[in-house]
C-alpha positions as CSV (number, residue, x, y, z in Angstrom):
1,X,76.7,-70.8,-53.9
2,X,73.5,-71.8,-55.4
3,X,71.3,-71.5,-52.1
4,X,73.2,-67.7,-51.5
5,X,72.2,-66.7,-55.4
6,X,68.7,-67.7,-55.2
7,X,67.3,-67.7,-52.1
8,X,64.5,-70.0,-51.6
9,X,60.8,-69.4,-50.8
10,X,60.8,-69.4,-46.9
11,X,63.7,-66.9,-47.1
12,X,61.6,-64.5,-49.7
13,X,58.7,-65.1,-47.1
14,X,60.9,-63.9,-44.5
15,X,62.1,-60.7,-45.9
16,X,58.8,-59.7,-47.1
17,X,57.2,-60.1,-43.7
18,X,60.1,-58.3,-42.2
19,X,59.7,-55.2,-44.7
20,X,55.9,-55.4,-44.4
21,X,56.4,-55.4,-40.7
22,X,58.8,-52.5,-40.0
23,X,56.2,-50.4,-42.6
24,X,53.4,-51.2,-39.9
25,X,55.2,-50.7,-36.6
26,X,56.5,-47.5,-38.7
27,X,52.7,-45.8,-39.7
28,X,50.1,-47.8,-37.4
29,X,48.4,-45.8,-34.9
30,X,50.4,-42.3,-35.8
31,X,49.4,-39.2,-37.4
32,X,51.5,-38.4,-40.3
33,X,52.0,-36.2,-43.0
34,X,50.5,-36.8,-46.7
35,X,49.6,-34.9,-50.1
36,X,46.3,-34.9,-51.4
37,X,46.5,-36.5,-55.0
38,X,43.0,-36.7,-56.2
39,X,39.4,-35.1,-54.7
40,X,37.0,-38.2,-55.8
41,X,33.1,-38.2,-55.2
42,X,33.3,-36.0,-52.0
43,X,36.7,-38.4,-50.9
44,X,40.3,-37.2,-50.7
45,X,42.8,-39.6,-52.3
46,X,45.9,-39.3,-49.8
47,X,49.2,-40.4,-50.6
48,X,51.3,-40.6,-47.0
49,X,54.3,-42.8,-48.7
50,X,52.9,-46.1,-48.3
51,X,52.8,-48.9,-51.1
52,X,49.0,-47.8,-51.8
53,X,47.1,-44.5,-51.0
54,X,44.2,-43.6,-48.8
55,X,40.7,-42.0,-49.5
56,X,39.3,-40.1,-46.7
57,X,35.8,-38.2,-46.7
58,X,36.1,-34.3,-47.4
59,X,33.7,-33.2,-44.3
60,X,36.3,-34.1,-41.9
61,X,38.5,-31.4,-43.2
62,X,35.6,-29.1,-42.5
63,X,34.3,-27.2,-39.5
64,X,31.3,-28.3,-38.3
65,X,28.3,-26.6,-40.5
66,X,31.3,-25.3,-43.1
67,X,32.2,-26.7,-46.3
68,X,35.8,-28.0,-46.7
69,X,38.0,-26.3,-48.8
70,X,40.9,-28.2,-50.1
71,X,42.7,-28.8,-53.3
72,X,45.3,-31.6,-55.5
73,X,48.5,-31.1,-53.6
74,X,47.6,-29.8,-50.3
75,X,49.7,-31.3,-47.7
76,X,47.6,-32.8,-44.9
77,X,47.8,-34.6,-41.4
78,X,45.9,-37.8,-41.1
79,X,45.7,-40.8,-38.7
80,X,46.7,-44.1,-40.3
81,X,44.7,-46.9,-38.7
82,X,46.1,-49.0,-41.1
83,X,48.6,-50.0,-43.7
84,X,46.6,-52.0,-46.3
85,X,42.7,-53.3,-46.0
86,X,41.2,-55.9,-48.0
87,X,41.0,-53.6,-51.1
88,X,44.7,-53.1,-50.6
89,X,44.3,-49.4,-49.7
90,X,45.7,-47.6,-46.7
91,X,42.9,-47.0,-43.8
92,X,43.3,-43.4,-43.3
93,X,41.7,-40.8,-40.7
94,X,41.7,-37.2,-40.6
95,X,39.0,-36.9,-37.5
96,X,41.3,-39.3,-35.9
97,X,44.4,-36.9,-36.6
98,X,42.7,-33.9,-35.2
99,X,41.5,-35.7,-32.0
100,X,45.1,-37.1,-31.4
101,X,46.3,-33.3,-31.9
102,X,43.4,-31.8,-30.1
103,X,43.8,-33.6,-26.7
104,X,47.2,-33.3,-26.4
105,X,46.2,-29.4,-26.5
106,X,43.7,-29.5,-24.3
107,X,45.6,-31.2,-21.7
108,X,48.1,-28.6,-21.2
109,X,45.0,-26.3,-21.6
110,X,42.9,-27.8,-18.9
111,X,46.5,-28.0,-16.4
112,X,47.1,-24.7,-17.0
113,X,43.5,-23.7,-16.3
114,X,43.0,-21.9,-19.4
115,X,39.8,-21.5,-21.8
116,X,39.3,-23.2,-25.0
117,X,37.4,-22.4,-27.9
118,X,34.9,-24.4,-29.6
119,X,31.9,-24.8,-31.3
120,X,27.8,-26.4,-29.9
121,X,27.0,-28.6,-33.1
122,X,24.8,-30.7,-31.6
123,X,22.0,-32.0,-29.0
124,X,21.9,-35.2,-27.0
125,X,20.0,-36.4,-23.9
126,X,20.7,-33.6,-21.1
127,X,22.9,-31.4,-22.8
128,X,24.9,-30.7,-26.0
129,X,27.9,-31.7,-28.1
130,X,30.4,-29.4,-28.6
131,X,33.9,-29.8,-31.2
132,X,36.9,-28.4,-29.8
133,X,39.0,-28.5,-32.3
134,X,38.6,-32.3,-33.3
135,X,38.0,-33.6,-29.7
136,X,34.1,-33.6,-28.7
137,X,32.8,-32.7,-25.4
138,X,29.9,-32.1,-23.8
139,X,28.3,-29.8,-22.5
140,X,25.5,-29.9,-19.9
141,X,22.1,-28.4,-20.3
142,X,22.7,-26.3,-16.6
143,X,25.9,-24.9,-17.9
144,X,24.5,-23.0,-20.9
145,X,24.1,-19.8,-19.2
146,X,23.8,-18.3,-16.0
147,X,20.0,-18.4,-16.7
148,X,18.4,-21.3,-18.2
149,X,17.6,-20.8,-21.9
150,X,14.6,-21.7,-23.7
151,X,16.4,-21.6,-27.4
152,X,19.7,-22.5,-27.8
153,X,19.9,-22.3,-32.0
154,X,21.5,-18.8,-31.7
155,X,24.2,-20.3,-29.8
156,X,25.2,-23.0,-32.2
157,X,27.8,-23.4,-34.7
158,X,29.0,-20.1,-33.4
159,X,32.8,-20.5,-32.3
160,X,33.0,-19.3,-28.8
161,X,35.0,-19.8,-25.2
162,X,34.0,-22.6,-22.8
163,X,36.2,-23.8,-19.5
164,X,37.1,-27.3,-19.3
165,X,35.9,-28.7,-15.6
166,X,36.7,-32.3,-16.4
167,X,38.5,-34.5,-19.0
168,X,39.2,-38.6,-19.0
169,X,41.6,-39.3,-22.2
170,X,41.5,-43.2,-21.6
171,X,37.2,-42.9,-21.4
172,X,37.4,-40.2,-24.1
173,X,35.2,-38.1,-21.7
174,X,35.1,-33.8,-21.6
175,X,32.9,-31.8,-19.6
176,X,32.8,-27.9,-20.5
177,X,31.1,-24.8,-19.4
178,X,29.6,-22.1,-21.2
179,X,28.0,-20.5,-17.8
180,X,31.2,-20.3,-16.3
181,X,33.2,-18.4,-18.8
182,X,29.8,-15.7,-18.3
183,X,30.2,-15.8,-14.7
184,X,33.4,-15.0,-14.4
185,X,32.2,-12.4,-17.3
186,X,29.9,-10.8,-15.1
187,X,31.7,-10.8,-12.0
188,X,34.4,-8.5,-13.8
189,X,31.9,-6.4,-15.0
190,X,30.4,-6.4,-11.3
191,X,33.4,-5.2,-9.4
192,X,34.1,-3.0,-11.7
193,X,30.8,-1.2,-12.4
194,X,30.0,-1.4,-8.3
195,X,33.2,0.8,-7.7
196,X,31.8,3.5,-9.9
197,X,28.5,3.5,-7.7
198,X,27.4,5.3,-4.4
199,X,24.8,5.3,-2.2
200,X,22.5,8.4,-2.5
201,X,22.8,8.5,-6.2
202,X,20.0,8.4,-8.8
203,X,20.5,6.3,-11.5
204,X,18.1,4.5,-14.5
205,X,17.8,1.0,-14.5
206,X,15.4,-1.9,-16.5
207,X,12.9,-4.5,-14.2
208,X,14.2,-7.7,-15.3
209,X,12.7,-9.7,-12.7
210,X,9.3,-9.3,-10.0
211,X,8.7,-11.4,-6.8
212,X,6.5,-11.3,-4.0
213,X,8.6,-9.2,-2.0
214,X,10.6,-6.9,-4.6
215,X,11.6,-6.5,-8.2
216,X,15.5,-6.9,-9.3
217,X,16.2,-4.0,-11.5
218,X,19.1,-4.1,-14.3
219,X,21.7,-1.2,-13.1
220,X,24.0,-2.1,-16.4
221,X,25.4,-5.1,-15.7
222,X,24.8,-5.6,-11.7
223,X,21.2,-5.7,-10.5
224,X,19.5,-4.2,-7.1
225,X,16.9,-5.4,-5.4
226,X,14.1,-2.7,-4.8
227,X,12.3,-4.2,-2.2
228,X,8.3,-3.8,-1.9
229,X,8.1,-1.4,0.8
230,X,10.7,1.4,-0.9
231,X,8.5,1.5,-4.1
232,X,6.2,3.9,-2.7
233,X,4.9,5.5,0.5
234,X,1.3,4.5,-0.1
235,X,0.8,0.9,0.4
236,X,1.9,-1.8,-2.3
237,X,0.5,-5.3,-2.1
238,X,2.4,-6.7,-4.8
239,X,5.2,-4.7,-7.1
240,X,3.6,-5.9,-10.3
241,X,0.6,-3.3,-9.3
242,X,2.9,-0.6,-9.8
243,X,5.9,-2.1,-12.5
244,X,6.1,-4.5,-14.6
245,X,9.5,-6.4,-16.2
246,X,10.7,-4.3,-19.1
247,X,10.1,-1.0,-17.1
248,X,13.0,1.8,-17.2
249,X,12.6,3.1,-13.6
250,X,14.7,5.9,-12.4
251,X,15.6,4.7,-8.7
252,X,18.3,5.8,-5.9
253,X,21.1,3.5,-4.1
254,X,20.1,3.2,-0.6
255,X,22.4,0.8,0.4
256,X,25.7,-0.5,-1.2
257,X,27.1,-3.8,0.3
258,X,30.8,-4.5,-1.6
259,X,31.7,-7.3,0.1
260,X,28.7,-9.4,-1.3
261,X,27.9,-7.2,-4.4
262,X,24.1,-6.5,-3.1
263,X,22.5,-3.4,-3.5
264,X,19.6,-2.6,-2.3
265,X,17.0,0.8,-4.4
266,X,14.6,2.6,-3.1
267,X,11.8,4.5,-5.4
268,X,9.8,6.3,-3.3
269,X,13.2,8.4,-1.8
270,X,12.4,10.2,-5.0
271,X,8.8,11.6,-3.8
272,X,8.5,14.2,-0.6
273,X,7.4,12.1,2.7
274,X,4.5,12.9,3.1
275,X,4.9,12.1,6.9
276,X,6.3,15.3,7.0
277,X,4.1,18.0,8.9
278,X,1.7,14.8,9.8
279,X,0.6,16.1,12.8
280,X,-0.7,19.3,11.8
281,X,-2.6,18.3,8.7
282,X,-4.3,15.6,11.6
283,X,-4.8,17.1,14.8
284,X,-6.0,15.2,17.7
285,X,-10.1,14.9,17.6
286,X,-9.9,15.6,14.0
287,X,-12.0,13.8,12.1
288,X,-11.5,12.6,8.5
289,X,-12.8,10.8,5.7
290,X,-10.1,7.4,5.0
291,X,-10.0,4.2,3.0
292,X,-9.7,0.8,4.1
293,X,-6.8,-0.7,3.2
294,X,-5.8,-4.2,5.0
295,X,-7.9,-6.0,7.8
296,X,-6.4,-7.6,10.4
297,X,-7.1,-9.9,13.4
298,X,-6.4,-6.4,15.6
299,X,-7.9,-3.8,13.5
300,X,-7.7,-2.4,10.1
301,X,-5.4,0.1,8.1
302,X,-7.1,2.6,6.9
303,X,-5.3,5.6,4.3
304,X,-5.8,9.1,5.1
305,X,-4.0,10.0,1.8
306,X,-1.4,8.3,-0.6
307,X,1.2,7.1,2.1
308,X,-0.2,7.9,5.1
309,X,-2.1,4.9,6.6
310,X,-3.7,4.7,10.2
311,X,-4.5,1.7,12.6
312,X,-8.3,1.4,14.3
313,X,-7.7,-0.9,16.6
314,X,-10.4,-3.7,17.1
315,X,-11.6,-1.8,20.5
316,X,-12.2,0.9,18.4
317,X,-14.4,0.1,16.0
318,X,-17.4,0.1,17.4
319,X,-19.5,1.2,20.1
320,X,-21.6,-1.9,20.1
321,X,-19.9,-5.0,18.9
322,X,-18.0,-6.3,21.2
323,X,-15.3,-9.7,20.5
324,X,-16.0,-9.6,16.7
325,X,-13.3,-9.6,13.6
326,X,-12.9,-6.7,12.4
327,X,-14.1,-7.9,8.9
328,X,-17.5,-7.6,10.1
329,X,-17.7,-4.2,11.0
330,X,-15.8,-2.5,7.6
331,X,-14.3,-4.3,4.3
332,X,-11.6,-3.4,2.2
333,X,-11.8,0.0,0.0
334,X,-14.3,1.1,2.2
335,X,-14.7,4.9,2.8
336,X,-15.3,6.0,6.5
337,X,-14.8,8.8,9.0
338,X,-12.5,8.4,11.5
339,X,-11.2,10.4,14.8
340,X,-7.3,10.8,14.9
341,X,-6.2,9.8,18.7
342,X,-3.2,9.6,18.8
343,X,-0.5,10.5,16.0
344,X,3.7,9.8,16.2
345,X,5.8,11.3,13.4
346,X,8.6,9.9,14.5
347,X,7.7,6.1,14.3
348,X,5.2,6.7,11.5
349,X,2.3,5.8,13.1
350,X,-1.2,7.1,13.8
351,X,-4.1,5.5,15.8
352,X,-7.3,6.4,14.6
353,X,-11.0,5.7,16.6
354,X,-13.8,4.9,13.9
355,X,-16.7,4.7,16.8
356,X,-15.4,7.9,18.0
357,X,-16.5,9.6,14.5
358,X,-20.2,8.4,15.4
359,X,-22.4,9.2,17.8
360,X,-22.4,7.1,21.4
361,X,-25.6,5.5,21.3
362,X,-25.3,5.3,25.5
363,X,-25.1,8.8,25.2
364,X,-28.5,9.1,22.8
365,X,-30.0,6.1,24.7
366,X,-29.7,8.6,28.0
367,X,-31.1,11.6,26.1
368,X,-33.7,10.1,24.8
369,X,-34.9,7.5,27.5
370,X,-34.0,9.3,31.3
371,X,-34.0,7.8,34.3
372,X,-37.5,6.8,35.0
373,X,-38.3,6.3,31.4
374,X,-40.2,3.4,30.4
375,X,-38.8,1.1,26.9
376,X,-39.9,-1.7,25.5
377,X,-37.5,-4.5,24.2
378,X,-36.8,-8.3,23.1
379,X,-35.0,-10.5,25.7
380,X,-31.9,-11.3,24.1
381,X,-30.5,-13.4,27.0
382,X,-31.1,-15.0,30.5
383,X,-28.4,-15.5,33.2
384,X,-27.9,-16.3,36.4
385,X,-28.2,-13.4,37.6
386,X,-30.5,-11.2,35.3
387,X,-32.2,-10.9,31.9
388,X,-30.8,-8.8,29.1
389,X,-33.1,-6.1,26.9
390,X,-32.3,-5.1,23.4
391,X,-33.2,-1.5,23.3
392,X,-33.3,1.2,20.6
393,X,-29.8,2.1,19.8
394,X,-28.5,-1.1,19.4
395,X,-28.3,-0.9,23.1
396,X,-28.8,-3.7,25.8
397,X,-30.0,-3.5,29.5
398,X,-30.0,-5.8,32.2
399,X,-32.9,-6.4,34.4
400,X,-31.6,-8.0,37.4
401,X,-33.0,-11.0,38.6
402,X,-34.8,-8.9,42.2
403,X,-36.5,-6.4,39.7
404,X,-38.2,-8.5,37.6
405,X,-41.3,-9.5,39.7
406,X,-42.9,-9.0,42.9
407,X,-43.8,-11.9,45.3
408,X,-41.6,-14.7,43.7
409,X,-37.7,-15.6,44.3
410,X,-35.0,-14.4,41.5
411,X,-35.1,-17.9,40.4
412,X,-38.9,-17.9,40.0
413,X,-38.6,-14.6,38.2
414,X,-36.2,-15.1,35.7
415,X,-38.3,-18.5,34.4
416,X,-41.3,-16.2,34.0
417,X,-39.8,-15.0,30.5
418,X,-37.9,-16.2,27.6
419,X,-35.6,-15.4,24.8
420,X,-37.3,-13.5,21.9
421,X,-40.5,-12.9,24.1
422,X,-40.9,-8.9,23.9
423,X,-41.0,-7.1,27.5
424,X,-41.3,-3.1,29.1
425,X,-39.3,-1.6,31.4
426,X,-38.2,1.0,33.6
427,X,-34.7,2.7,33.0
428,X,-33.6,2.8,36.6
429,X,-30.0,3.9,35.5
430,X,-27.9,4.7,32.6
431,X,-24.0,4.7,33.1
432,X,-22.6,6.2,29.9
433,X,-19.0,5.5,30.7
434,X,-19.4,1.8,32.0
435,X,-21.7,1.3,29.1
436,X,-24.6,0.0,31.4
437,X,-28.4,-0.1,31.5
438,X,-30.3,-1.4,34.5
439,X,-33.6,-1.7,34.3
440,X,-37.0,-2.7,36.0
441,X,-39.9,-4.6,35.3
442,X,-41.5,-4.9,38.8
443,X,-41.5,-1.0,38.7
444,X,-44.4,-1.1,36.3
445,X,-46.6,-3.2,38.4
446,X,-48.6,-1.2,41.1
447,X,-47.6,2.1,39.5
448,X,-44.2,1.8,40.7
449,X,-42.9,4.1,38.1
450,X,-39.8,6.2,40.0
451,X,-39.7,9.6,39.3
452,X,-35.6,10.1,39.4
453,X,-32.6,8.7,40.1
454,X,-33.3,8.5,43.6
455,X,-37.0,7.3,43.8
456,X,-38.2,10.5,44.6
457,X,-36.6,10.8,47.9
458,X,-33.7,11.9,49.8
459,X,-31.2,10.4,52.4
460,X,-32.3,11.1,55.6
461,X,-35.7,11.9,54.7
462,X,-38.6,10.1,57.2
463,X,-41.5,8.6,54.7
464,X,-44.4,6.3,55.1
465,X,-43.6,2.8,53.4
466,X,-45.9,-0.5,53.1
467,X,-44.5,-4.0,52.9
468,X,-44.6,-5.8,49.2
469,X,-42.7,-8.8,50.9
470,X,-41.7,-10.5,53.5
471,X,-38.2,-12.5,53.4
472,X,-35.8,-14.1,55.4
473,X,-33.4,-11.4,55.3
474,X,-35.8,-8.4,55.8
475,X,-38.7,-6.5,53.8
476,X,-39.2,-5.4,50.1
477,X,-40.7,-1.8,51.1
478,X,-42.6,1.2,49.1
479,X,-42.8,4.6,49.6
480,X,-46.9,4.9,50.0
481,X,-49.1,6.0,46.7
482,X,-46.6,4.2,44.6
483,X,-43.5,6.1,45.5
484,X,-39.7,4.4,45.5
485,X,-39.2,0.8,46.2
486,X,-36.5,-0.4,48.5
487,X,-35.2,-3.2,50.9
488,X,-35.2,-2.9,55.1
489,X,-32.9,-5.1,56.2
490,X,-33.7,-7.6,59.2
491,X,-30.9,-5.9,61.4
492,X,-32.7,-2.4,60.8
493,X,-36.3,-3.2,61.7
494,X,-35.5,-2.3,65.4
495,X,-33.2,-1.2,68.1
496,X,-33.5,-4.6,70.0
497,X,-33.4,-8.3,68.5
498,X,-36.5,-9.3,69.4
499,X,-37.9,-6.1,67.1
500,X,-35.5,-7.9,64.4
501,X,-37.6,-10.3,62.9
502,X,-39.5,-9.7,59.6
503,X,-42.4,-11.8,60.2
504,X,-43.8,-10.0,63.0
505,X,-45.1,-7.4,59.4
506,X,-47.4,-8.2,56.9
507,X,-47.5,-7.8,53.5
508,X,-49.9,-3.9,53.0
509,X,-48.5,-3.2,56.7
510,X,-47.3,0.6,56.5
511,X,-45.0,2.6,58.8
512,X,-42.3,5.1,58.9
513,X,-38.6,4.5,57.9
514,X,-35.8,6.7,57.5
515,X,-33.7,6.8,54.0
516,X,-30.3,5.7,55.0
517,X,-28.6,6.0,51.3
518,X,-29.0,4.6,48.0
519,X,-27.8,1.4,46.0
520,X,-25.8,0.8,43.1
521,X,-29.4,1.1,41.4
522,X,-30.3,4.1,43.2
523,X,-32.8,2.4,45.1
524,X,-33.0,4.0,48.6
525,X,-32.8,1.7,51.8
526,X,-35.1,2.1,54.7
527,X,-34.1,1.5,58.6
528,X,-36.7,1.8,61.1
529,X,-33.8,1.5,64.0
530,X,-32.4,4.6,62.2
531,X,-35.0,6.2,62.7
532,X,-35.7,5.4,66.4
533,X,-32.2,6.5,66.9
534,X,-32.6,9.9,65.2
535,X,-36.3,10.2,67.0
536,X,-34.7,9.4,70.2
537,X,-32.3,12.5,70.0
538,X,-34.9,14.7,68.6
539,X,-36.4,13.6,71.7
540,X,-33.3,14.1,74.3
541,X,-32.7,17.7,72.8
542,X,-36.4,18.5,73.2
543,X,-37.5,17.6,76.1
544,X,-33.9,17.7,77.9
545,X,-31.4,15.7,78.8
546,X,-31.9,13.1,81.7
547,X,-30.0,15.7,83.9
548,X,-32.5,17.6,83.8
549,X,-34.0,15.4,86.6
550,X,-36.3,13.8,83.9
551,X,-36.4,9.9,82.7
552,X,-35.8,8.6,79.2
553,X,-39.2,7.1,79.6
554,X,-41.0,10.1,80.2
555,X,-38.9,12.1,77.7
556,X,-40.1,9.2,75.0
557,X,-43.3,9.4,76.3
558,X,-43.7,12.5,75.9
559,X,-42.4,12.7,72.5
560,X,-44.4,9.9,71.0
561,X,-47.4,11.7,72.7
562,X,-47.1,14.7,71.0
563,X,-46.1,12.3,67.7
564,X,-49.6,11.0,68.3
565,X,-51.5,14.1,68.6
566,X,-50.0,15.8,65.7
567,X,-51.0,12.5,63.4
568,X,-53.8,13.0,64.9
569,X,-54.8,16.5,63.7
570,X,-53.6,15.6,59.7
571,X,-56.8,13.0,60.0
């Protein structure tokens, strides 16, 4: 009886550790509801129905950057960590409570797919913290905005949507995004504003971005690219030369692609072509005053007006210059007159001739120095053939290597001068179309200056030559008192072989030839068989034929006699 009245001390032990025990396992770990009984120093005092009360800090009952507003007997939700601490007070939370709540939310939220609304309060390393209702997140520097963004303080402590991409409840890890809840934004806006658009239509729009190849212009909402070449007709090196970011620009839709959302402006649809009529305002052989534009390794652009630019090819630069860039002949914004050659509306293009605007100086050389002429120029170059005059003009002629010199070989000849040494000439040709000079230096010497392009004589004419010099292959001639020189070749010094060789002359040694034709020079060739030929049928038709009962002896005979007497008679 006495041990069930009073219970002893193990058994009081027991049934305190039972009731402090079920308390525990009943509040531990939970969110439950209290009522605020006191507001102490900034702290709540929190009674939730356990044997003591709790104190929790008034700022987590605030929003972040907002002042909490609570008052004695408001009913509230904390977390209780636990029961009783060393002071014998209950270890409340109300952060706690509103993380518990606010992840169980944003699970369903993040299943479901669904935005969620919070609130950037703070930086750290790569990013920024953001509270979602009591659960913090984070929110990476890339996923601001679409663009990045150089200030971010306008953005914070302003409640706004963001999308959940990941969440780990057990690491207490959420990763939001600002940028997509924009993007998603914008895309809306996109479809919708590019079905109210069509192509041909003019429409106002603000530069928001310049590259290299085009500017991005603002449309309201959707941008378009306006590409380099469609801001004007004239040529545009860089956009920035003609807009600048900020710019309203009034453009036209040229090309609307809706399956990727790209459209693509023109500007200068807006001005008249001025292509148009082209070919009338420059007619072929026209020539115009332009402006060099662009040099190339093939020619250079040169503008005739705003728009219409024309190519000079590299051949046709100059008359003179040969194998150069074209950088050395004319630089950029240079004026110069050109001569339209050809010109094709239809592919835009025109080819323009700037040596044709200027005088040929072949032509001037040959006006001013004919055939027969004698100049006076620097040896620019030797070859293998022949030694190359400068000549007024900017002209060069050749001197080939058999009209240098009398008496000596080509080889001889052409070591008898060097570069830079000044020389005279005679022009023996000019060739205007082929560009070509020849000229002689052997001509001077002896007074062998030629009178034309043909020496002074005709094909088929008989004249008295004397031997300047023997060779191997026959015999440098001239016509007597300083007449045309010319070349006998050893297979026309006589009808027979044994006539055939050259060293039965002498140099001085004078006879008659007949002109056979001319060279490439115009330097006539001589044949003494030609001329025995043509004597011997002079002869036959004479004196008769050898039917006639007479011999071809005695009609030669008599032929040459009467040659004889009438040379004779001029003595």
């Amino acid at each position: 009886m006495a041990s069930t009245a009073f219970p002893s001390r193990d058994d009081f032990a027991a049934l305190l550790n039972e009731s402090l025990g079920g308390e525990n396992e009943a509040f531990e770990g939970r969110v439950v509801k209290g009522t605020i009984t006191a507001i102490e120093n900034d702290l709540a005092v929190i009674d939730v129905g356990l044997k003591s009360e709790g104190r929790v800090p008034l700022r987590e009952f605030a929003a972040p950057g907002q002042k909490a507003e609570l008052k004695v007997g408001d009913e509230v939700e904390v977390f209780v960590d636990r029961v009783e601490n060393a002071q014998g007070e209950a270890m409340l939370s109300r952060d706690r409570a509103r993380r518990e709540a606010a992840w169980d939310k944003l699970e369903k939220e993040f299943e479901a797919g669904n935005r969620v609304d919070g609130v950037i309060f703070g930086r750290v390393k790569g990013g920024f913290t953001v509270d979602l209702g009591g659960a913090v997140a984070f929110l990476p520097g890339s996923q601001v905005d679409i663009r990045p963004v150089r200030d971010v303080q306008p953005l914070m402590d302003l409640p706004q949507p963001f999308q959940i991409l990941k969440m780990d409840r057990r690491r207490g890890n959420i990763v939001v995004s600002r940028r997509a809840i924009l993007e998603e934004t914008r895309a809306e806006q996109r479809s919708g504003l590019i079905q109210s658009l069509a192509e041909g239509q003019v429409i106002d729009g603000v530069v928001k971005n310049i590259t290299d190849y085009g500017a991005f212009v603002d449309l309201g909402g959707i941008d378009g690219l306006l590409h380099v070449t469609d801001i004007s007709y004239k040529r545009v090196q860089h956009p920035s030369e003609v807009i600048a970011i900020g710019d309203t620009v009034k453009v036209q839709i040229i090309r609307i692609n809706r399956d990727t959302q790209r459209i693509s402006l023109g500007m200068k649809q807006l001005e008249s072509d001025p292509w148009e009529g082209a070919a009338a305002k420059y007619p072929l052989e026209g020539v115009f005053k332009g402006r060099v534009t662009n040099i190339t390794e093939y020619g250079a652009f040169v503008e005739l007006e705003p728009g219409i630019e024309g190519l000079v090819h590299v051949s046709e630069m100059s008359w003179t210059k040969k194998n150069v860039h074209p950088g050395k002949i004319v630089s950029t914004s240079q004026e110069v007159d050109v001569k339209v050659l050809e010109v094709d509306e239809e592919k835009r293009r025109i080819s323009l001739g700037l040596k044709q605007a200027q005088s040929n100086p072949w032509t001037d050389f040959a006006e001013k120095f004919p055939v027969g002429a004698t100049v006076e120029g620097e040896v620019k170059n030797s070859t293998e053939f022949g030694l190359f005059i400068g000549l007024p003009g900017d002209v060069d002629g050749m001197v080939h290597m058999s009209d240098i010199a009398w008496g000596v070989s080509g080889e001889e000849a052409l070591a008898l001068h060097r570069k830079g040494e000044t020389v005279s000439a005679v022009v023996l040709d000019v060739d205007v179309e082929k560009e070509r000079i020849s000229l002689g230096m052997k001509q001077l010497e002896r007074g062998g200056v030629v009178a034309s392009g043909s020496g002074g004589v005709n094909k088929g004419e008989t004249v008295t030559v004397e031997v300047l010099e023997v060779k191997d292959g026959g015999l440098d001639v001239q016509v007597a008192e300083g007449g045309a020189t010319g070349f006998i070749k050893r297979t026309d010094l006589g009808r027979d072989r044994d006539e055939q060789r050259p060293e039965r002359f002498q140099v001085g040694q004078k006879f008659d030839a007949l002109v056979t034709g001319f060279d490439r020079s115009k330097k006539p060739n001589f044949s003494i068989k030609a001329l025995q030929i043509a004597e011997e049928k002079q002869a036959v038709a004479q004196y008769g034929s050898s039917d006639s009962g007479a011999s071809l002896g005695d009609i030669l005979g008599a032929a040459l006699k009467e040659k004889a007497e009438a040379t004779s008679k001029k003595k």
